[in-house]
C-alpha positions, 0 to 999 in steps of 0.5 A, a space after each residue: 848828584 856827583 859820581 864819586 860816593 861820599 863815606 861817611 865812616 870807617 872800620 877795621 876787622 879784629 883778627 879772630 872775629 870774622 864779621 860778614 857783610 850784611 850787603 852781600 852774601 859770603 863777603 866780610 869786614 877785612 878778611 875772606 874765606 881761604 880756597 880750598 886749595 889753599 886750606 889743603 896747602 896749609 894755610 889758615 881757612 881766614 885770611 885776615 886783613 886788620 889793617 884794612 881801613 873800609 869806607 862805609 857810605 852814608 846809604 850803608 850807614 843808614 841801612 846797617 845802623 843797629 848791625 854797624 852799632 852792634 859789631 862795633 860795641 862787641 868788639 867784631 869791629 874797630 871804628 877807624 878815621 878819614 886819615 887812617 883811611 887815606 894813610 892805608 890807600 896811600 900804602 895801597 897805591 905805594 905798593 901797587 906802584 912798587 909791584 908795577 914797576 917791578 914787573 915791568 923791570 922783569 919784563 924789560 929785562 926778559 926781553 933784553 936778554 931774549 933780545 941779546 939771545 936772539 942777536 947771539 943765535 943768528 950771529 952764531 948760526 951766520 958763522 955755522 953757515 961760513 964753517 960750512 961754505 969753508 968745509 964744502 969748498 975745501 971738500 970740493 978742492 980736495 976731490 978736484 985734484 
């Protein structure tokens, strides 16, 4: 048996109609429950996600037929395609991409600039250090006289 599982369907959410998963307590179809943090923040108690495309597999299909059935036809849910769903993991990937690359550009740079900071300080304590060899000899002078 390949490792890799085989989806066999596709759905969407509605926005507004929360459905839960009927595999897992406190999970739903393309949307989760906000913290509450975030509700006392402002935000809204459901985070909605309608353009999720999740892959259903042919073991959940069959467990979950009538509910599947049912969600589809009262409108809770929106069958989608194989190709929606490669376009939506493309996107995913896409921006993960983008977000990985931004944050290693910010840390690229962050360094640079600690780096650059660094370089400056020694730099600056190296001619603090001669002001002051400069000071205590023209001190030392002064008092030989």
């Amino acid at each position: 048996m390949s490792g890799a599982p085989k989806f066999v369907k596709f759905v969407s959410c509605v926005e507004g109609r929360l459905q839960s998963r009927w595999d897992a307590t406190g999970l739903f179809f393309g949307a989760r429950l906000s913290s509450p943090n975030e509700v006392a923040g402002g935000a809204d108690p459901i985070v909605w996600y309608p353009d999720q495309v999740i892959p259903l597999t042919d073991e959940f299909v069959r467990l979950y037929s009538r509910e599947l059935e049912q969600a589809v036809a009262m409108g809770d849910l929106v069958v989608r395609t194989e190709a929606d769903f490669t376009a939506f993991e493309d996107k995913r990937l896409t921006e993960r991409k983008r977000r990985d690359e931004e944050r290693k550009a910010k840390a690229d740079a962050e360094a640079k600039a600690k780096a650059e900071a660094e370089a400056s300080g020694s730099t600056s304590a190296n001619s603090s250090d001669e002001s002051e060899k400069n000071s205590a000899a023209v001190a030392a002078k002064g008092t030989r006289k």
